[in-house]
C-alpha positions as CSV (number, residue, x, y, z in Angstrom):
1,X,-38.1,-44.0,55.6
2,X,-37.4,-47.8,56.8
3,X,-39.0,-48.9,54.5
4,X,-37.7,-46.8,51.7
5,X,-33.8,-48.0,52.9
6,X,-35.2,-51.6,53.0
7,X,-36.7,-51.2,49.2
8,X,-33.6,-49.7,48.0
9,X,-31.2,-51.9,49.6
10,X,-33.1,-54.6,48.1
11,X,-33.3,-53.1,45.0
12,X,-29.4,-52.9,44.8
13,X,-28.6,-56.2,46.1
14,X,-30.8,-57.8,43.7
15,X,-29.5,-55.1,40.5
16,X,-25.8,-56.2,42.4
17,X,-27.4,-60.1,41.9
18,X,-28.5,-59.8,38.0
19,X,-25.3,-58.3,37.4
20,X,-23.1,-60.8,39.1
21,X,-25.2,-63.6,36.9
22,X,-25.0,-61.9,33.5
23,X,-20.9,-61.1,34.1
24,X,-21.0,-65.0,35.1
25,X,-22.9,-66.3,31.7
26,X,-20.6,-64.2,29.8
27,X,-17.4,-65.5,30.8
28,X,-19.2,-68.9,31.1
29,X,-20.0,-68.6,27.6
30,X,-16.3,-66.5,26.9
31,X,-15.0,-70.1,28.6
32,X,-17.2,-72.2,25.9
33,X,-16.0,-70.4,22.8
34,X,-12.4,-70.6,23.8
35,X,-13.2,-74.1,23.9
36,X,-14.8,-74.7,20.8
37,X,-11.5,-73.3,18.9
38,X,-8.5,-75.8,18.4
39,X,-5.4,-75.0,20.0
40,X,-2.2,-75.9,18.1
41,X,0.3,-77.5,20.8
42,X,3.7,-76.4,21.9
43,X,7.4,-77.1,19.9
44,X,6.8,-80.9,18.6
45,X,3.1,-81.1,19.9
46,X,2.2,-82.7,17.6
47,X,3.6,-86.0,17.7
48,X,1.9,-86.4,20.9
49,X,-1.2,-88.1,21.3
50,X,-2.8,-85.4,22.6
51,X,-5.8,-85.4,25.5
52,X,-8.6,-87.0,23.5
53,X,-8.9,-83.5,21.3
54,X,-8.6,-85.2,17.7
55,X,-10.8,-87.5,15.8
56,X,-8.7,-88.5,13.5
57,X,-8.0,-92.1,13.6
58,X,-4.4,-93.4,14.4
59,X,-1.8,-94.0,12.0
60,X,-2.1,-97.6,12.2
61,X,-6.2,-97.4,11.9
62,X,-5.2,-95.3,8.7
63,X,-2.7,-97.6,6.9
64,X,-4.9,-100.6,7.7
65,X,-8.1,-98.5,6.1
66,X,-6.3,-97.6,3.2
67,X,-4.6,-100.9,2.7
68,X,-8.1,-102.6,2.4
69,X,-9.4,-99.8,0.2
70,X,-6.8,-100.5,-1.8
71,X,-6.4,-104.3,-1.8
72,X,-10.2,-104.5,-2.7
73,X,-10.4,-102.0,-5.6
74,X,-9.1,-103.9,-8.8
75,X,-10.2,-100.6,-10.7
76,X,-7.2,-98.8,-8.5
77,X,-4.8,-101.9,-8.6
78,X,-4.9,-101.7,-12.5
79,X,-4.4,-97.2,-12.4
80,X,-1.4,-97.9,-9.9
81,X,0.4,-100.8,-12.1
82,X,-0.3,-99.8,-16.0
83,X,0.5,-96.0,-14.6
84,X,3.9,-97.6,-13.0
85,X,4.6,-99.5,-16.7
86,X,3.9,-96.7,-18.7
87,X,5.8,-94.1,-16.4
88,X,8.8,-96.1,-16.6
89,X,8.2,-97.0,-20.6
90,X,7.8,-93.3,-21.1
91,X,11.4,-92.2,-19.0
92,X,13.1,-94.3,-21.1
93,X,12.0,-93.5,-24.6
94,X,13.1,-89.9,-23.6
95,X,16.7,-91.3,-23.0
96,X,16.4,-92.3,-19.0
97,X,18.7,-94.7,-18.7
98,X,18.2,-95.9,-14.9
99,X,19.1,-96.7,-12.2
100,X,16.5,-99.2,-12.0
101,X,15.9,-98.6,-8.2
102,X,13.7,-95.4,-9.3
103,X,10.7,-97.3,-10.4
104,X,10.0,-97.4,-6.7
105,X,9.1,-93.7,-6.9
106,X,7.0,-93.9,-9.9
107,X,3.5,-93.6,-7.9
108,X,5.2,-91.6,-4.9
109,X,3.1,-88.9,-3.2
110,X,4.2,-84.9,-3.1
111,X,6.7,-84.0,-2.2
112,X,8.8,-87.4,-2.2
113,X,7.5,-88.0,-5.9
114,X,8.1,-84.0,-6.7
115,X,12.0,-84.4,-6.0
116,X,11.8,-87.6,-8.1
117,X,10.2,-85.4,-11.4
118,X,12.6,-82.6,-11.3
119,X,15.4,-85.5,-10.6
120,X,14.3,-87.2,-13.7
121,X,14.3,-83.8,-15.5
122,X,17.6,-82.7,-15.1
123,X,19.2,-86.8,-15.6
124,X,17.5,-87.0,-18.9
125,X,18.3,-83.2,-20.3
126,X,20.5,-81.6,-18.1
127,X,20.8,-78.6,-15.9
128,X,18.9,-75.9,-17.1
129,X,15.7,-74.9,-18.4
130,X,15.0,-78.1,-20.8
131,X,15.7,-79.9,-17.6
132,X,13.5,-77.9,-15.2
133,X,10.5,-77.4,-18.2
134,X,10.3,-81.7,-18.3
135,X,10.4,-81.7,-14.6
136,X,7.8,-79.9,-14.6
137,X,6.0,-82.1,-17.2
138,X,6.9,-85.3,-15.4
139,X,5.2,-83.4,-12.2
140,X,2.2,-82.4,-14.1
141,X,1.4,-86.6,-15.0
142,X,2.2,-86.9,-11.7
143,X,-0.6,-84.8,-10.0
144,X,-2.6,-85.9,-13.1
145,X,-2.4,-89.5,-11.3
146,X,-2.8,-88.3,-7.5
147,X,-5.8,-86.3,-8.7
148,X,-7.6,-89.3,-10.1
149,X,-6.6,-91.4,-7.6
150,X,-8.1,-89.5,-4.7
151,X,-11.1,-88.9,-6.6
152,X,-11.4,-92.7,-7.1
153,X,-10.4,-93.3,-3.0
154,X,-12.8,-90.5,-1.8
155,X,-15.7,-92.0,-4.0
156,X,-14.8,-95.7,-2.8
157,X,-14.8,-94.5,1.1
158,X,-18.3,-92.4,0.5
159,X,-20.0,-95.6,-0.5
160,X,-21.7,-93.5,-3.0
161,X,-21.2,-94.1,-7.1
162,X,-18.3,-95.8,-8.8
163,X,-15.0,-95.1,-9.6
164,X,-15.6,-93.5,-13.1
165,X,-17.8,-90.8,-10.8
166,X,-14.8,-90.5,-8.3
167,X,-12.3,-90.0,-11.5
168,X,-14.4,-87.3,-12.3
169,X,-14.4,-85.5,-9.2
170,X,-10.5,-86.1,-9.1
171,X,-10.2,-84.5,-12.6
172,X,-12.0,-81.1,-11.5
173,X,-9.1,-80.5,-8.5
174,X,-6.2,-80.8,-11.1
175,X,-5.4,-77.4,-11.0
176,X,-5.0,-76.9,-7.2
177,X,-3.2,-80.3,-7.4
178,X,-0.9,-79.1,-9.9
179,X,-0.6,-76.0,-8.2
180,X,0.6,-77.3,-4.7
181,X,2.8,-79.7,-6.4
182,X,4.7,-76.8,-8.6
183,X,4.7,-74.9,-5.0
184,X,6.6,-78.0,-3.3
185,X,8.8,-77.9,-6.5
186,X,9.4,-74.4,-6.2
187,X,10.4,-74.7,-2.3
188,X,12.6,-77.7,-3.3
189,X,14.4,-75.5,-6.1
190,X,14.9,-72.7,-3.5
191,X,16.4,-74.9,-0.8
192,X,19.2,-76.5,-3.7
193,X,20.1,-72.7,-4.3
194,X,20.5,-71.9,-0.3
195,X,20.9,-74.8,1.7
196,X,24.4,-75.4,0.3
197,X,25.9,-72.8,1.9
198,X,25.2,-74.3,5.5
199,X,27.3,-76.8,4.7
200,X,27.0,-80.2,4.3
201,X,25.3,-81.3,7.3
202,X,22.9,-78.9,8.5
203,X,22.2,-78.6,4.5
204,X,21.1,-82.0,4.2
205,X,19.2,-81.8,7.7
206,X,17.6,-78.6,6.1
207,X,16.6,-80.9,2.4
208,X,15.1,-83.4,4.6
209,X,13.3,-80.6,6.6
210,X,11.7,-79.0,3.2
211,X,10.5,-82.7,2.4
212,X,9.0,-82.9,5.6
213,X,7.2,-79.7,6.1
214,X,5.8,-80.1,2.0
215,X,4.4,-83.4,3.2
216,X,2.4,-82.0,6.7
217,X,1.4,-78.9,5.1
218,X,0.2,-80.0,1.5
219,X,-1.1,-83.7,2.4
220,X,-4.6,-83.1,2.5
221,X,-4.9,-80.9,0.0
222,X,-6.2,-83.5,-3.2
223,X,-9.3,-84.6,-0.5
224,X,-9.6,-81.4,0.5
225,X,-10.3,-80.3,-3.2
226,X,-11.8,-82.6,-3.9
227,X,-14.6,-82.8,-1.4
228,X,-15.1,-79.4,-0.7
229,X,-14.2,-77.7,-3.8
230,X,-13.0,-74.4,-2.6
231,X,-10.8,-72.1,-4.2
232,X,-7.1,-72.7,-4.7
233,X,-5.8,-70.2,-1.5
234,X,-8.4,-71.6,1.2
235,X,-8.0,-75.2,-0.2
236,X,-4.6,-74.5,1.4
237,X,-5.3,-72.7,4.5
238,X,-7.9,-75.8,5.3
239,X,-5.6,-78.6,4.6
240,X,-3.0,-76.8,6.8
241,X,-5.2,-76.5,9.9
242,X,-6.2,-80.3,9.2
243,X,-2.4,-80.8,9.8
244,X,-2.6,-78.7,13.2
245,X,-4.9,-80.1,14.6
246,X,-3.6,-81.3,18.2
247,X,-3.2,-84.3,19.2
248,X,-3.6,-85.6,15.9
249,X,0.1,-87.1,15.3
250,X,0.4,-85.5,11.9
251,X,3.6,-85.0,11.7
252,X,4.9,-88.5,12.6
253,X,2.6,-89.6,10.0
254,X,3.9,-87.6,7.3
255,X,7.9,-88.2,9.0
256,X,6.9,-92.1,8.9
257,X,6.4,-91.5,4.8
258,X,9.2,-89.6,4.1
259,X,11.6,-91.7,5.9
260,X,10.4,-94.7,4.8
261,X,10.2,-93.8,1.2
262,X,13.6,-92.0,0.6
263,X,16.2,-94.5,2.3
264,X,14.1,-97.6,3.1
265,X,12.5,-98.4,-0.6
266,X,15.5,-98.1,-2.1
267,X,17.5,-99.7,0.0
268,X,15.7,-102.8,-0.2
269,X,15.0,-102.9,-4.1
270,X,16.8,-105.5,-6.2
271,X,19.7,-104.4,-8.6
272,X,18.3,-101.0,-7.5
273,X,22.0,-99.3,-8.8
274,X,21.9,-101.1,-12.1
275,X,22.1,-98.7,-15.0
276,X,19.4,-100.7,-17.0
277,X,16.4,-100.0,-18.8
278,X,15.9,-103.6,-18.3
279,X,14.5,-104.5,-14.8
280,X,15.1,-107.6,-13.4
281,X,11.5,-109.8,-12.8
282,X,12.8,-108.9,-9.0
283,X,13.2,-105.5,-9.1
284,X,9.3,-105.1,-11.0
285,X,8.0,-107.8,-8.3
286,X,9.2,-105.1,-5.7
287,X,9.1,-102.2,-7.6
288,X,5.5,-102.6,-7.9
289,X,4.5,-103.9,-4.8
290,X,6.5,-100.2,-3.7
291,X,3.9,-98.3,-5.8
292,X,1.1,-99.5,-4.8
293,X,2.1,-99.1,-0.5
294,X,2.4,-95.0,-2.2
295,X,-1.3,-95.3,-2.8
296,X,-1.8,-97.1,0.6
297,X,-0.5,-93.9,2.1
298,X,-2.6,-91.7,-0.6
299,X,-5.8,-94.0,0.9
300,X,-4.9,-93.4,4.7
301,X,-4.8,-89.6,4.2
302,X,-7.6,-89.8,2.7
303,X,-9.7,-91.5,5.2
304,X,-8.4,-89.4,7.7
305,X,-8.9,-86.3,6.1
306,X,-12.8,-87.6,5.7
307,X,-12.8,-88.4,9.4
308,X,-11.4,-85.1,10.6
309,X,-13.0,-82.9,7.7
310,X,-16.4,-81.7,10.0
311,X,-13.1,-80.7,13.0
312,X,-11.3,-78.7,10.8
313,X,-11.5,-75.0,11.9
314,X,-12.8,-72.5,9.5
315,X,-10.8,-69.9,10.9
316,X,-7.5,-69.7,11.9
317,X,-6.1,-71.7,14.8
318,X,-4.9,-69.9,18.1
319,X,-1.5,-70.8,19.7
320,X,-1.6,-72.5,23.4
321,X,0.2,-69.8,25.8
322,X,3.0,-70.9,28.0
C-alpha cells in the first residue's frame, strides 16, 4: 500500500509539475505576442521619442535623406520647377490674378496643397459649384504630380530602375491618391460649414486641427500605394497605423510641415501680397526654392515610410491601458 501512496503521490506531483510548465509556456508565450503587437501611446504620445520601439528614422535623418534624394535627382529638379511654371501659367490663363505669394504652394503636399486647390477654385470662379468643380480639377493635377513624384522618389531610394520605371509605378496609385486627396477636401469643406459656429477662435484652432490630423493620417498613403499596391480602404488603414506607431514622433513631423508651410512660407516671400500675374525675379527665386523644400518633405516621408514599412502592423493596433 506504501508503495502504491508513494507512486501516486509521485504521479500527482509530477501531473501538478507538467501542468505548472505548460500554464507557464502559455503565458510566456501570451507575454511574447502581447509584445510583438504595437501599442499606440497615451494623449500626445506621440511626440515622444518613445523607448526604442520605432525604427523609423528621426525627423532630421528624414529631411537630410530626402534633401539629398532630391538635390541629386535632376530628373525630379526639372518635374518640381516646369510643374511650378506651368501651374502658375495655367492659374492665370483661367483669370487668377494673384497674390503672387501663392506660387509657394504650387508643389505643396495634401492637405496644405488641398486647401490651396479649392482656394484657387473659388478666387477664380466664385462660390459655388463652378468653384468647387475646378477645385477639384486643380486637386486632381495636383495628386497627378504627388503620384509621380513618389513613384520617381520610391524608385530612386530602391536603387533599382530609373525614374521613367518609378513614374510608372506612381501613375498606377492615382486613383487612391486622388481619392485621399478629395477625402482631405471633403473634411476641409465640412469644417468651413461647422467650425464657424464655435466662434472665431476655437474655429480657427479647429481649421488648423483638420490640417493637422489630414496630414498624420494620409501622409503615407502615395508610398504606401505605391509599394504595396493594395486596395484603396486598407491602403488607408496601413498608412494610419504607420502614423501610430509609438515612439515614432509623427505627429511633430507632420505639425513641423503644416506650420512651417501655412505662416512661415508666406511670410517670408517677396511682394507675396502683390496682386500680379507678374512675379518679381525675387519672388520666383524664392518661390521655387519653396517648391522644391514641398518635395524635400514628400522625399523624407518617403524614406521613412520604406524604413518603417516591414513594422507596420497588419492588424489593428491596441491602446496602452492606464
Amino acid at each position: 500500500m506504501s508503495r502504491k501512496r508513494r507512486k501516486g503521490r509521485s504521479s500527482a506531483g509530477s501531473h501538478r509539475s507538467k501542468s505548472a510548465s505548460g500554464a507557464g509556456s502559455k503565458a510566456l508565450a501570451t507575454k511574447e505576442h502581447e509584445r510583438e503587437r504595437p501599442e499606440v501611446p497615451g494623449f500626445l504620445g506621440w511626440l515622444s521619442r518613445g523607448t526604442g520601439e520605432s525604427r523609423l528614422p528621426s525627423i532630421s535623418r528624414s529631411l537630410g535623406r530626402g534633401l539629398i534624394v532630391v538635390g541629386s535627382s535632376p530628373v525630379l529638379l526639372l518635374v518640381t520647377l516646369l510643374f511650378v511654371l506651368g501651374g502658375w501659367l495655367g492659374m492665370v490663363a483661367l483669370g487668377l490674378e494673384g497674390p503672387a505669394g501663392r506660387l509657394v504652394y504650387v508643389t505643396a503636399l495634401p492637405p496644405i496643397g488641398t486647401y490651396w486647390d479649392t482656394y484657387n477654385g473659388v478666387a477664380i470662379f466664385g462660390f459655388g459649384v463652378a468653384g468647387l468643380v475646378w477645385g477639384a480639377v486643380f486637386l486632381a493635377v495636383r495628386a497627378l504630380f504627388v503620384s509621380i513624384v513618389t513613384g520617381i522618389v520610391v524608385q530612386d531610394l530602391e536603387a533599382e530602375g530609373g525614374p521613367g520605371g518609378g513614374a510608372l509605378r506612381g501613375l498606377r496609385a492615382f486613383p487612391t491618391v486622388l481619392a485621399v486627396n478629395l477625402l482631405a477636401m471633403s473634411l476641409m469643406i465640412a469644417g468651413t460649414v461647422i467650425l464657424p459656429f464655435l466662434g472665431p477662435g476655437l474655429g480657427f484652432f479647429g481649421s488648423v486641427a483638420i490640417l493637422v490630423a489630414a496630414m498624420f493620417f494620409f501622409v503615407y498613403v502615395p508610398p504606401a500605394a505605391i509599394r504595396e499596391q493594395r486596395r484603396l480602404q486598407e491602403t488607408m488603414r496601413r498608412a494610419a497605423r504607420a502614423s501610430l506607431m509609438p515612439g515614432s514622433r509623427n505627429l511633430l513631423f507632420a505639425m513641423l510641415y503644416v506650420f512651417l508651410s501655412l505662416p512661415l512660407l508666406v511670410a517670408f516671400a517677396p511682394s507675396s501680397s502683390d496682386l500680379t500675374v507678374n512675379p518679381s525675379l525675387a519672388t520666383w527665386v524664392y518661390a521655387l526654392l519653396a517648391n522644391v523644400l514641398h518635395v524635400v518633405f514628400l522625399a523624407a516621408f518617403t524614406y521613412r515610410w520604406i524604413a518603417g514599412e516591414p513594422d507596420v502592423p497588419e492588424q489593428p493596433v491596441k491602446l496602452r491601458r492606464r
